[in-house]
C-alpha atoms as one frame of an Amber mdcrd trajectory, in Angstrom:
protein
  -5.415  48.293 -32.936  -8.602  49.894 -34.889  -7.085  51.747 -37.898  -9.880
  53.962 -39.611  -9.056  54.957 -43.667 -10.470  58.499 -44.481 -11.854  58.785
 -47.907 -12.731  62.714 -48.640 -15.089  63.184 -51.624 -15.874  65.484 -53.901
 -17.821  64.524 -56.804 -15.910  61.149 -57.287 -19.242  58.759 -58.455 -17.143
  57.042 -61.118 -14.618  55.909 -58.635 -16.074  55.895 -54.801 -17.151  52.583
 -55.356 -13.927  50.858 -56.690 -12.103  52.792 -54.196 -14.382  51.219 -51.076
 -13.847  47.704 -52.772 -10.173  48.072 -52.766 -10.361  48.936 -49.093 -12.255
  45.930 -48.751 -10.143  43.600 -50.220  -6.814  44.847 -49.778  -6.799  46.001
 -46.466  -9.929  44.010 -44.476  -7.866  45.044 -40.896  -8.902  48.561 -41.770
 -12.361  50.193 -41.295 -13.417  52.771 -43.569 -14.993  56.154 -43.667 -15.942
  58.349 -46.611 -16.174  61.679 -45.910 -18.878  63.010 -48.751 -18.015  67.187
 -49.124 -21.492  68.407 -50.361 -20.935  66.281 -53.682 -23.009  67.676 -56.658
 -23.343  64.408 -58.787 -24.161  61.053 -57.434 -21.286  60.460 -54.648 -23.782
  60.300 -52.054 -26.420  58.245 -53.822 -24.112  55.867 -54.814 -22.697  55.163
 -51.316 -26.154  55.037 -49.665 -27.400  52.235 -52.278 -23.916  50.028 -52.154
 -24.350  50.017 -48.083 -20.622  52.359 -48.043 -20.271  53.881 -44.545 -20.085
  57.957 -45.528 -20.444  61.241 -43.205 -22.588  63.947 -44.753 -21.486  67.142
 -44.722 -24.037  69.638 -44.113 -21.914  72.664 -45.748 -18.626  71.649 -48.573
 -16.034  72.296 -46.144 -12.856  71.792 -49.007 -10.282  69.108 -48.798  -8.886
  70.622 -45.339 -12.238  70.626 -43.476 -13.177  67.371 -45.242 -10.141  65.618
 -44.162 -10.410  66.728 -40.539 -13.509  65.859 -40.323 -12.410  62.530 -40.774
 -10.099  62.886 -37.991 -12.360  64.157 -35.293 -14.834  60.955 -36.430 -11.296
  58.983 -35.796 -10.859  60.345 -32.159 -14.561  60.552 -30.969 -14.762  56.589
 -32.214 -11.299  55.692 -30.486  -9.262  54.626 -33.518  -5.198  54.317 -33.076
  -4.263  54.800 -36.528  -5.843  56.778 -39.443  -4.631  57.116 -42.917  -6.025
  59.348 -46.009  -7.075  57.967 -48.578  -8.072  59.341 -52.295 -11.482  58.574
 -53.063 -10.241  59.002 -56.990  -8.552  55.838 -57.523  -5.286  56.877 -57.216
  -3.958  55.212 -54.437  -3.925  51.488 -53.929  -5.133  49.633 -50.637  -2.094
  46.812 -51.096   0.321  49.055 -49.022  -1.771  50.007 -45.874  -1.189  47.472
 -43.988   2.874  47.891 -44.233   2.494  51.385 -43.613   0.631  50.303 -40.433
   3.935  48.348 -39.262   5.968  50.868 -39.970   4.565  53.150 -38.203   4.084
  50.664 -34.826   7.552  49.372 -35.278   9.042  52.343 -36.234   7.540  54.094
 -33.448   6.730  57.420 -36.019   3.983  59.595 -36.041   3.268  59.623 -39.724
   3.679  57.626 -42.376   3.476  59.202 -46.014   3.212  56.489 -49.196   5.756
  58.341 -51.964   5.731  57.822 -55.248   9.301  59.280 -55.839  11.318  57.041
 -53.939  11.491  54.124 -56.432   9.933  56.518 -59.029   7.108  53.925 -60.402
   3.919  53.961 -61.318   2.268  57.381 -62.196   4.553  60.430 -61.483   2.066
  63.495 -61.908   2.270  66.253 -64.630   5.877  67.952 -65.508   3.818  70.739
 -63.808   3.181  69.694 -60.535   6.135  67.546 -60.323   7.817  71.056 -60.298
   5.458  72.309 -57.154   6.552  69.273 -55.589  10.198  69.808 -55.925   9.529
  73.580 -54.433   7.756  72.241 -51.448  10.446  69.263 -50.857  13.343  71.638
 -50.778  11.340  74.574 -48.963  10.885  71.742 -46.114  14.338  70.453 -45.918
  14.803  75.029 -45.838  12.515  74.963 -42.757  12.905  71.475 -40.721  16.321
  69.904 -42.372  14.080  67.071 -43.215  14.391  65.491 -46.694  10.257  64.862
 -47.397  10.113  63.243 -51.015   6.522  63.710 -52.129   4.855  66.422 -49.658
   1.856  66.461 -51.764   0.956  62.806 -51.001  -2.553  62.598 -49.828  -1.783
  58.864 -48.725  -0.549  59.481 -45.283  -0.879  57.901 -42.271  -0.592  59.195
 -38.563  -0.774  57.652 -34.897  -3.459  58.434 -32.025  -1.564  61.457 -30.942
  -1.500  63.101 -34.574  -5.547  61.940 -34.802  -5.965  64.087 -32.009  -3.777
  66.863 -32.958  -5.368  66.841 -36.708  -9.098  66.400 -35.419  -8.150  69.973
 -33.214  -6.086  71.960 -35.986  -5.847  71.059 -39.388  -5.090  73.405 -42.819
  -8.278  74.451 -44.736  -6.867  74.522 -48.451  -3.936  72.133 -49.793  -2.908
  71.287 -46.298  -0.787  68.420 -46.850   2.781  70.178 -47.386   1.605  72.475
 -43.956   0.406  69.935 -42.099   4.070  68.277 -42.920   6.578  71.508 -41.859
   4.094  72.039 -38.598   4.393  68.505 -36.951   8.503  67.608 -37.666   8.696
  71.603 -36.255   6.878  69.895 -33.385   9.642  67.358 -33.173   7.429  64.630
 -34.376   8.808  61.695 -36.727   8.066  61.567 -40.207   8.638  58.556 -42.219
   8.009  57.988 -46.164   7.884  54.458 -47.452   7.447  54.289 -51.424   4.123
  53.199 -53.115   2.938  52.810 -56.693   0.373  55.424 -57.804  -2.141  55.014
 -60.644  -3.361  57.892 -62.831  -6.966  59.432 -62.426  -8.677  58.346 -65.374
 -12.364  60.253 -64.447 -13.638  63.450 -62.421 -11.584  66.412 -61.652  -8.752
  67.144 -59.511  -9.250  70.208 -56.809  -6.389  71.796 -58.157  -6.981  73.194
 -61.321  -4.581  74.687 -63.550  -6.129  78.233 -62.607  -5.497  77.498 -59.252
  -1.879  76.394 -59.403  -0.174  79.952 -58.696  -2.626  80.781 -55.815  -1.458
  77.262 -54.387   1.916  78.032 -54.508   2.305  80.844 -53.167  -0.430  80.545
 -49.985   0.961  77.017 -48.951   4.472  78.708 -49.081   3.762  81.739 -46.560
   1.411  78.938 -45.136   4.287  76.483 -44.610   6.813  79.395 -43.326   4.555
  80.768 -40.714   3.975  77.173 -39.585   7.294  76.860 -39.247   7.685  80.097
 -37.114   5.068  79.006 -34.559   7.008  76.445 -33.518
């Protein structure tokens, strides 16, 4: 099977470079792509002079656009699996390749790492843990699915999803919409619990400023996914 990881990046020179070595040493059945979104600082530069395969965005396309960009490089170069990746530092390489099994032997269509199942490791602000706990209980409202962390940006997804994603994909904070749209499709959704590490440098996309405008698009975002189905 070729299984492609999909790193987007914005701005993320402190940590691009751990993040590729972690890749490289925790998961060496996985290639690697980082997808570089019009980076201001020295994201690019440092990829081209550490040899770290990265597309180049010719216009920053946001997380959405980023991400599925990823995807259509995933189905034009044939790959079976793909799984997003942070390029921050927050996710950790050592559980790829069991997501990979579970997906294959579980016969699912995505995989999504949680960090609330066993509740380790780094569990976001009191904040955002809150937006999470909206989104998990609007989803079981809309599919009857119990989806733990919908936020995760650590999920993994089979040929058919590549496909699907590489096609039609959310522009801004699509993970939670992404989530209602394919179980409304009747595909399978699995979570398997992972350990998450705090960012310790750059920024996160979602600043406090933007929290209410995320709320309330990816809910009407996540409903009218739900009623196209």
């Amino acid at each position: 099977m070729k299984k492609l990881v999909i790193i987007p990046a914005y701005n993320e020179q402190a940590s691009i470079e751990r993040t590729v070595q972690d890749i490289k040493e925790n998961a060496p059945g996985f290639d690697y792509i980082v997808i570089n979104d019009c980076s201001t600082d020295n994201t690019l530069q440092i990829c081209e002079q550490n040899g770290i395969r990265v597309l180049k965005l010719p216009v920053n396309l946001g997380i959405g656009g980023a991400v599925q960009s990823g995807y259509l490089y995933a189905y034009r170069n044939g790959y079976d699996v793909a799984v997003q990746f942070d390029g921050d530092g927050q996710h950790s390489a050592k559980y790829l390749e069991d997501m990979a099994d579970m997906l294959v032997e579980n016969k699912a269509d995505m995989v999504i790492g949680s960090r609330f199942i066993t509740n380790e490791g780094f569990q976001s602000s009191f904040m955002r843990r809150m937006g999470i706990k909206h989104f998990n209980l609007l989803i079981k409202m809309l599919t009857g699915e119990n989806i733990t962390d919908p936020t995760s940006g650590m999920r993994m997804v089979n040929r058919d999803l590549i496909k699907l994603f590489s096609e039609d994909y959310p522009k801004d904070y699509p993970e939670p919409e992404s989530v209602v749209q394919i179980i409304a499709m009747g595909k399978k959704v699995m979570e398997t619990p992972v350990i998450m590490n705090e960012r310790t440098e750059g920024v996160s996309s979602i600043s406090p400023g933007k929290s209410i405008y995320y709320m309330i698009k990816v809910t009407i975002a996540m409903i009218i996914a739900r009623i196209r189905k």
